[in-house]
N, C-alpha and C positions, 0 to 999 in steps of 0.2 A: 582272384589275386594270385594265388599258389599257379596255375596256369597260365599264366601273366609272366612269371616270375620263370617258371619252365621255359618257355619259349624266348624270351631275352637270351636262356642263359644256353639254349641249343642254338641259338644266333653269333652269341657269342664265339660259340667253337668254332661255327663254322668260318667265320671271319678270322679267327686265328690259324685256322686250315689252310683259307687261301692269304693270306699273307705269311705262312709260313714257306708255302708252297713258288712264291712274287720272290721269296729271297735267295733260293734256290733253282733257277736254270739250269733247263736243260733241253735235251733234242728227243721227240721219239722216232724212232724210226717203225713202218710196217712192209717188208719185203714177202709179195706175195704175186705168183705167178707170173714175173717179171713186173710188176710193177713195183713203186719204190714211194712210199709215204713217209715226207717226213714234215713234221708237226712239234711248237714248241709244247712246254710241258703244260702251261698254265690252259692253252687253246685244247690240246687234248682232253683236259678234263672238262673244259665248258663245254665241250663237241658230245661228249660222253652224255651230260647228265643234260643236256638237248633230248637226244635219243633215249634216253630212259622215260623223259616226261611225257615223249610222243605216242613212246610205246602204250603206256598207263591211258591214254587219250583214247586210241583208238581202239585198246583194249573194252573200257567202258562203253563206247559210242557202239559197239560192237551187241555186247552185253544185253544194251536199251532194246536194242531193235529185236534180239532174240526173246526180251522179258516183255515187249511192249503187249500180247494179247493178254497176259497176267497181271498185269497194272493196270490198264484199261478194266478188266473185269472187277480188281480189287477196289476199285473208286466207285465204281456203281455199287458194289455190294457196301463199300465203307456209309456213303452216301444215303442208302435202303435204310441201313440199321439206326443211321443219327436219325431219319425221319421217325424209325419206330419205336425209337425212346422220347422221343419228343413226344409225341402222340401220348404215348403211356405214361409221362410226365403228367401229360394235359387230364390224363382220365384221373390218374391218382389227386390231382388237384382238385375236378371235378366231385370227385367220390368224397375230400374232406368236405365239401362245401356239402354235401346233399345232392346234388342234380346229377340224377341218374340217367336222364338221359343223352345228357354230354357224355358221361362214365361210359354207359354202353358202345358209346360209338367212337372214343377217342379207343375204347378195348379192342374192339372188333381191327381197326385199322392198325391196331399196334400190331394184334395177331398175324395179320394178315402180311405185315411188313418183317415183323423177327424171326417167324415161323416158329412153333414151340417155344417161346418164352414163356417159364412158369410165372413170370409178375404178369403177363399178359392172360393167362389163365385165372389168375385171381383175381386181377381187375372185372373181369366177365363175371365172377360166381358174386362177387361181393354186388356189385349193381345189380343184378337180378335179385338178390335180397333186400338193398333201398327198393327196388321199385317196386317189389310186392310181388316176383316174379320166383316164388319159391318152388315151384316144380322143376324148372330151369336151375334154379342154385345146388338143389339138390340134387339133381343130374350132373353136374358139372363138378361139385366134392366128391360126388361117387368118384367117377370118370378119373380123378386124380388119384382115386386109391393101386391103382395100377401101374400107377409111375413111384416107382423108390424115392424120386424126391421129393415129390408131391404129396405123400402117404400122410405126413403130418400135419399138412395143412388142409388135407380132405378129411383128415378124422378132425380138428377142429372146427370145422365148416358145418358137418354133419350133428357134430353138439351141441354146437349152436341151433340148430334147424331140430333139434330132439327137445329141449330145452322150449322155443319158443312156444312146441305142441304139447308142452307138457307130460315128455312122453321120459320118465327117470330111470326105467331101464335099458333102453334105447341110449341116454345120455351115457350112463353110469358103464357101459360096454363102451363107446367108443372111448371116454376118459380113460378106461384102463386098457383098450388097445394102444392109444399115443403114451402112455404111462412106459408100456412094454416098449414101443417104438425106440421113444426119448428117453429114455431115466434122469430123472432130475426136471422133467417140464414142468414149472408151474402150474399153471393150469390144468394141467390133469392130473397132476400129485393133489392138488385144494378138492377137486372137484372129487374127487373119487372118495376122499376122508370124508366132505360133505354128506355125501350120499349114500356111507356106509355110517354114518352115525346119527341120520336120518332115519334108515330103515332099522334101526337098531342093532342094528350087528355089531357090536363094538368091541370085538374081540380083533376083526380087522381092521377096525378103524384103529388099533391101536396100533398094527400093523405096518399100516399105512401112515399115520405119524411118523414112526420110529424111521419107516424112508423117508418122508419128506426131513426129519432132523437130518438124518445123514448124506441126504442132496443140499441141506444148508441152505432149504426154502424158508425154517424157521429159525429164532434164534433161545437158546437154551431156555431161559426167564418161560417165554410161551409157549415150549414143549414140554416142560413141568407143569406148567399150571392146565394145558390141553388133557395132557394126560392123566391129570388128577380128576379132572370133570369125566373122560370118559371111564376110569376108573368107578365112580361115584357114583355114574348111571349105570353100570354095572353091578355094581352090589347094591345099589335099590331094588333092581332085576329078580336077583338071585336070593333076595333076604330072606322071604319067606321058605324056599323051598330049600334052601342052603345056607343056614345061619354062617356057619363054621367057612367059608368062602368068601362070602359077603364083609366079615369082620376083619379077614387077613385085603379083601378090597380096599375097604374102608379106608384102613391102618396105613397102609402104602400110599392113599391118597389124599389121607393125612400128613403122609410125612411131605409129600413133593410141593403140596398145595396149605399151609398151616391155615392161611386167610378162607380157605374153601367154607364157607360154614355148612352148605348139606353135607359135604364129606363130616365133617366132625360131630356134626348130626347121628346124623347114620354110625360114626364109628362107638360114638357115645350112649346112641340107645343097646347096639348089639352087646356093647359092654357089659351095658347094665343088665341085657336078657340074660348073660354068662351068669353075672354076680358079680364082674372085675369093678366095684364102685368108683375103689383107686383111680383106676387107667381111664373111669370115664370121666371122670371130675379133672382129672390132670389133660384131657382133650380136648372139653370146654375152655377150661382156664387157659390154655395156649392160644385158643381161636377167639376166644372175647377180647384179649389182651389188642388183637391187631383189627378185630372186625368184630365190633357188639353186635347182638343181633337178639332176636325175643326166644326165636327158634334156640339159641346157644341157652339162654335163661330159661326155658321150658325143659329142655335137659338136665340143667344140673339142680334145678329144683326140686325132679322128680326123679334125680342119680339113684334115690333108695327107696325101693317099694315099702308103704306101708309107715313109712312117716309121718310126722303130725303138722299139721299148719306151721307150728313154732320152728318145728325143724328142720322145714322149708325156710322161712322166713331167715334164721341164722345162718345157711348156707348162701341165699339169698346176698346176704347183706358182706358177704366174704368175699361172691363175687362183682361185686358193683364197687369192691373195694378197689378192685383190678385195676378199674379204669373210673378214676372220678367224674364229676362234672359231664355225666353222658347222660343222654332221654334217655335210652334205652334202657342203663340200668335203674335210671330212677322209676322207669316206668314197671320195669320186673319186682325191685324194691318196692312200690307202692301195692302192686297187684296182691304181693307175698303178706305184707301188712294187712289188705284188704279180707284177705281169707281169714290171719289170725289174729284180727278184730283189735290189729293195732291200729286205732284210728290217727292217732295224733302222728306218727311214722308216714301214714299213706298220706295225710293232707301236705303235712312237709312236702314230702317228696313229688307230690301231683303239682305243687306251687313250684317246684325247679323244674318239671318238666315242662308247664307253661311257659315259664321264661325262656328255657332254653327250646324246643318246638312245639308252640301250640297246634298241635293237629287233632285230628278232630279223636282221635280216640284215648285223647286225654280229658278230653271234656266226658266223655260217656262214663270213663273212669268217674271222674267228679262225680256224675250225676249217680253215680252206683254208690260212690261213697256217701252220697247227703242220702239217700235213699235206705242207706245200711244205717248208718248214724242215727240218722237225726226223723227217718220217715217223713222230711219236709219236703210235701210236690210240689210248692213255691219253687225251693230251689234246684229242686229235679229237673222240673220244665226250664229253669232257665237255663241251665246246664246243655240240657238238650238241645233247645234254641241255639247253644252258641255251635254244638256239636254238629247239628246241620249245615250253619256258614263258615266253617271251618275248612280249611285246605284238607284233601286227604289224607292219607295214611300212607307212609310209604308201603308199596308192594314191589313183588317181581315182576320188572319190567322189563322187555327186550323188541325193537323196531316198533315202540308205539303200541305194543301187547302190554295188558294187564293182566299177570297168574296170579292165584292164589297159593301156588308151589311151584317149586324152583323144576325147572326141564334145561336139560344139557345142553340144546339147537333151541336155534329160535325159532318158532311155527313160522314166520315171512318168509326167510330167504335160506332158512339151514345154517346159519352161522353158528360155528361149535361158540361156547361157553357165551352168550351172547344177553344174559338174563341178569340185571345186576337188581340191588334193593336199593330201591329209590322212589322220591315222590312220584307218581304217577304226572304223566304231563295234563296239564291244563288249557282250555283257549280264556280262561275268567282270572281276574286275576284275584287275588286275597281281601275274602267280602269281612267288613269290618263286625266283631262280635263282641264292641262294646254294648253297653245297656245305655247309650241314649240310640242307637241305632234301631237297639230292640225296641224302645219306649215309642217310636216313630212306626216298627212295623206293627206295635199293639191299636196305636191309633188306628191304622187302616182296619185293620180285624176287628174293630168293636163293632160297627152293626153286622158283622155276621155274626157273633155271640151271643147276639143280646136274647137271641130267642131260647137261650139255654138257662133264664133262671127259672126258679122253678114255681109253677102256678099257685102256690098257697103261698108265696111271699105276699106280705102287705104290701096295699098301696101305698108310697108317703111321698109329698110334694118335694122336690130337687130343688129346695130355695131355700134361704137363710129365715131364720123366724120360726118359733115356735105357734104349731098351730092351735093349743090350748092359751095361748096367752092372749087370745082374743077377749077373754073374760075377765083378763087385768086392763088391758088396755081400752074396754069400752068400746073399739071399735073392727072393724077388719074390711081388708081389700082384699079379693078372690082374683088369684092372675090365672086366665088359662094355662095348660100346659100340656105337651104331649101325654099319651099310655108311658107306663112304666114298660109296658113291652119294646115299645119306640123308643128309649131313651140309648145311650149307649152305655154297656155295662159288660164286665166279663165275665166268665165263669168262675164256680168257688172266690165268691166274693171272702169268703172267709177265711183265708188265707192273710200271713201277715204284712204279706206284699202286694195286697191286689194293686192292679192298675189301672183300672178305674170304678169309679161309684156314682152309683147319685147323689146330687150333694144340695145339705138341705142346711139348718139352720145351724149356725157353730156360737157358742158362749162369747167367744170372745170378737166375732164379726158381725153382731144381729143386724144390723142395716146393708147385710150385701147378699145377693143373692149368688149363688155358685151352681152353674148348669153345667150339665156335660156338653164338651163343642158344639154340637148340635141340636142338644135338648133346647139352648138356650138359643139358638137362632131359630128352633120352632118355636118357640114360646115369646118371642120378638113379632114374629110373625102372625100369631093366634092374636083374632079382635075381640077387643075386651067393650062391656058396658060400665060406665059410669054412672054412677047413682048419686046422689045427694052427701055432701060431707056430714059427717056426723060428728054433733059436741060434745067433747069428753068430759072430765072430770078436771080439776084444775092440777092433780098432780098428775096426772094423765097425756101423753104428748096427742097431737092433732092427726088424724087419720082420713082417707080418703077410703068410700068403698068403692069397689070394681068386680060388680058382679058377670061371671063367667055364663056363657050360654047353657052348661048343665052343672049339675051338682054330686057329688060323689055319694053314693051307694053306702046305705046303713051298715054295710057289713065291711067294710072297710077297704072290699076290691076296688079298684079303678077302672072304669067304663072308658067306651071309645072316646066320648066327650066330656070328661071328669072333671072337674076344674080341681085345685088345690087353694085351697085358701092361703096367701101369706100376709104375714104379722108381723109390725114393723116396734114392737114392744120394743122396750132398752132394755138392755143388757142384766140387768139386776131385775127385771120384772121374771114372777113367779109363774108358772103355767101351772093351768087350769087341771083338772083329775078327771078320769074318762068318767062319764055319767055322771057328774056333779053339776048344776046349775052353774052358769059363770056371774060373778060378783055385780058386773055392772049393765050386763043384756037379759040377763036371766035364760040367756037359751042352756040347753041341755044336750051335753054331747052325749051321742050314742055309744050306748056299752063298744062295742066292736071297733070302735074309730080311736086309735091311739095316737096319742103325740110323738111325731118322729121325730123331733128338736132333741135341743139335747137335756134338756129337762124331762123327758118322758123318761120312765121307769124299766114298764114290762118289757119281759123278756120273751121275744120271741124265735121261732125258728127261721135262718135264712137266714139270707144276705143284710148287713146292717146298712140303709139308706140316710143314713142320717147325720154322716160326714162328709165333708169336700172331695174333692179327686184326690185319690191319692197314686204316685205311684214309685217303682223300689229307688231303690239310693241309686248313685253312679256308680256304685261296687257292690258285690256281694261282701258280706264280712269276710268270707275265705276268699274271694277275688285280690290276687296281689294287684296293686295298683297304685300312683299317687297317694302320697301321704296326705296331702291336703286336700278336700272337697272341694275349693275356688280355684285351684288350678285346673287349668283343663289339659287332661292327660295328653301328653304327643301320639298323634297318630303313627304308628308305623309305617311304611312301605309294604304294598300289598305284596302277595309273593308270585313273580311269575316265573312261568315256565315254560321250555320252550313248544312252538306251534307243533 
């Protein structure tokens, strides 16, 4: 428009030029070598600027013909070069897609068409590494190290190709040659810290930080907390052979990095080697505040040598003040309890850390505590039980590693500070450690226990009825039934939560028989003979016998083919005394054969057979859970985590 605008307004003059020039006549005269020109004024000037335009004409036309062999050349060569970016277009296109063998050949032709073009040089080194042609790639980064402007991209070429072979000194020389090249390159400012805080050197690496901060590869926030970690592995380093170094490490990497917990670790044990209690409990308490940790609570528990449980326990409980409502302190709080035999403290606080992360080494807690307490291995083992199906325990983790102590680089890939505390990852997700879960996996486990009771147990039938009250009732039915060895039974039946038993006659069910799951579908199973009914007495009810193919052994063991007698007595009938005659058959039971009903007396040793199944509540008493038994507790969400 502005252009537009110019040229209107040089139009305009000129049109005022010649109409200035229209209002004014005149004559020119040119008197030369006797000739005589004369010319008005307005035709002089169009004659003039005739002969000016012509001159500019042939001047040009003139021009062409002497520039023609250098324009004709310059079109072939303009022409060359559009083809040889084309080309090299085509390869770089190629090369994003993967197909090296288009890459190789769009390169070659590009080379061959720009001569020495460095994108056309790289095109070349880079396909010969898609296609597996690494003798070639690395011939051809060398090859660039000789060219000044290629120097940079041969020593990245070469890192790369050090790196694939695993070769770290190899890598870590060319990083710090394009370091020197470039100052300020990315890639070989990271690379070269990597590999200096890798091999442990971290006196450079810290070095090395402090230029990348000042190349403003990193940004402040990460070169305090970089520098505090490689600070931290350093007076780890140096602890033992240099307290006094390590402590002034520590201190400094304390200050940049508060949240670091091994710094505060480390600065808090050397503390307390000095004697400074002060400085170390004031080191702790700054780093718990922002980041609990058990390491920070193993510190200030044991800030003063030679303390007692209690006064552990009250330092303990100062710092879990810090920071309420955390597992972690509940969990240092419970442990500190644990030691000084505060039980009622440690049970509280094991039930807040349930709520707040059931992991599993809250459960082992528990199982120490019922174990210290109460010596009950009822609910020790259940404890355990759950502690098994329990998600883990957070650890230091870093690319899918699990440490048991914190390291500054990560073992995968060399990543400084790269290890943080967390659950360890999972492919399962969070197995349910209610107690009907558990009640279902004791079902499967009973026939491989059953062979753990112990061989001087008595034999006694697994049915309801007393088997001395055949001498009230006048009469008796013998039901086969499996070995006691066969039946399903747990270990330490004498416990007060077994889970299962055999189950024989109860006072207040005498007409039901109670088998264990599959005691009683073999005893469904086992063929019985019928005998003749027999007539009772008139206060006496009516009976049926059903004699078994063998009979059980005077001494009261149970043989492969045993039978059990049961008694369909009622409930108010009296049972018979071992070796007394019975009132209405006159048989005589043998000394050794005791009544397992619930009428029989003697006391013996072993497991008591002689109640129904029993098995534990839907809570432990110390299990927080549903207030109410008929509700059924919400299942949580399992916990996952990522693949």
């Amino acid at each position: 428009m502005i252009r537009l605008l110019i040229f209107i307004a040089l139009l305009f003059v000129v049109a005022l030029g010649a109409a200035w020039l229209a209002d004014r006549p005149g004559v020119i005269t040119l008197d030369w070598q006797g000739y005589r020109i004369e010319a008005g004024l307005m035709t002089a000037a169009v004659a003039l600027f005739a002969l000016l335009a012509a001159g500019i004409i042939v001047w040009n036309l003139a021009l062409f013909i002497l520039r023609s062999p250098g324009l004709v050349g310059r079109f072939f060569r303009r022409r060359r070069k559009d083809r040889g970016y084309e080309a090299l277009s085509r390869g770089m296109l190629a090369l994003g897609v993967g197909d090296a063998v288009t890459a190789s050949r769009q390169g070659n032709e590009a080379q061959k068409l720009l001569r020495q073009e460095p994108a056309a040089e790289l095109l070349l080194a880079q396909s010969a590494q898609l296609a597996g042609r690494h003798e070639e790639a690395r011939g051809r980064f060398e090859a660039m190290l000789e060219d000044p402007d290629l120097k940079a991209v041969g020593l990245h070429g070469l890192y790369v190709e050090a790196e694939r072979l695993g070769e770290p000194v190899a890598a870590l020389h060319y990083a710090e040659e394009a370091a020197k090249l470039v100052p300020g390159l990315p890639w070989a400012g990271r690379a070269v810290l990597g590999y200096q805080a890798v091999s442990g050197d971290w006196e450079e690496a810290i070095k090395s930080l402090e230029r990348n901060y000042a190349a403003k590869l990193v940004d402040k926030k990460t070169f305090r907390r970089h520098k505090a970690v490689l600070l931290t592995a350093q007076a780890l380093e140096c602890e033992d052979r240099d307290p006094d170094a390590a402590r002034g490490l520590a201190g400094e990497a304390h200050g940049l990095a508060p949240a670091l917990v091994p710094a505060a670790v480390v600065a808090a044990r050397l503390a307390t080697r000095r004697g400074d209690i002060r400085k170390a409990m004031k080191v702790v308490e700054t780093s718990w505040k922002l980041n609990p940790h058990p390491e920070l609570a193993e510190a200030y528990a044991h800030a003063r040598n030679g303390d007692s449980a209690l006064d552990r326990l009250k330092r303990v409980k100062a710092l879990a003040a810090l920071r309420a409502h955390n597992v972690e302190g509940a969990l240092a709080l419970a442990r500190a309890a644990l030691e000084a035999s505060d039980y009622a403290l440690a049970r509280a606080q094991l039930k807040a850390a349930l709520t707040l992360e059931p992991t599993r080494r809250v459960f082992l807690l528990m199982a120490e505590l019922e174990e210290t307490q109460h010596g009950d291995r009822g609910r020790v083992r259940e404890w355990l039980a759950r502690a098994v199906r329990a998600p883990a325990d957070p650890a230091w983790v870093a690319d899918g590693v699990v440490s048991e102590s914190w390291a500054p680089v990560s073992p995968v890939d060399g990543r400084l500070d790269a290890f943080t505390w967390a659950l360890p990852p999972a492919t399962l997700d969070h197995e349910d450690t209610s107690l009907e879960a558990l009640d279902e996996a004791l079902f499967e486990a009973l026939p491989a226990v059953a062979a753990s009771i112990p061989a001087d147990v008595p034999s006694a039938s697994p049915v309801a009825g007393d088997r001395s009250s055949e001498g009230a009732s006048g009469a008796r039915a013998d039901v086969a039934v499996p070995p006691v060895e066969e039946a399903q039974v747990v270990e330490d039946a004498a416990e007060p939560a077994t889970p299962a038993r055999a189950a024989a006659s109860a006072t207040d069910t005498p007409e039901k028989s109670v088998l264990p799951r599959d005691a009683g579908e073999e005893a469904a199973r086992t063929p019985t003979t019928a005998t003749s009914p027999a007539v009772t007495p008139a206060d006496g009810p009516k009976t049926a016998d059903a004699q078994s193919p063998g009979k059980a052994p005077a001494d009261g063991s149970t043989g492969a083919g045993a039978a059990a007698p049961v008694s369909t007595a009622p409930a108010n009938g009296t049972a018979g005394e071992a070796g007394k005659p019975s009132a209405e058959t006159g048989d005589k039971k043998p000394a050794g054969q005791t009544s397992a009903s619930a009428g029989g007396s003697p006391a013996k040793a072993g497991p008591d057979l002689s109640r129904p199944i029993e098995f534990p509540l839907k809570h432990m008493p110390d299990d927080p859970g549903p207030d109410g038994d008929d509700e059924e507790p919400p299942k949580k969400p399992g916990y996952r985590f990522f693949n």
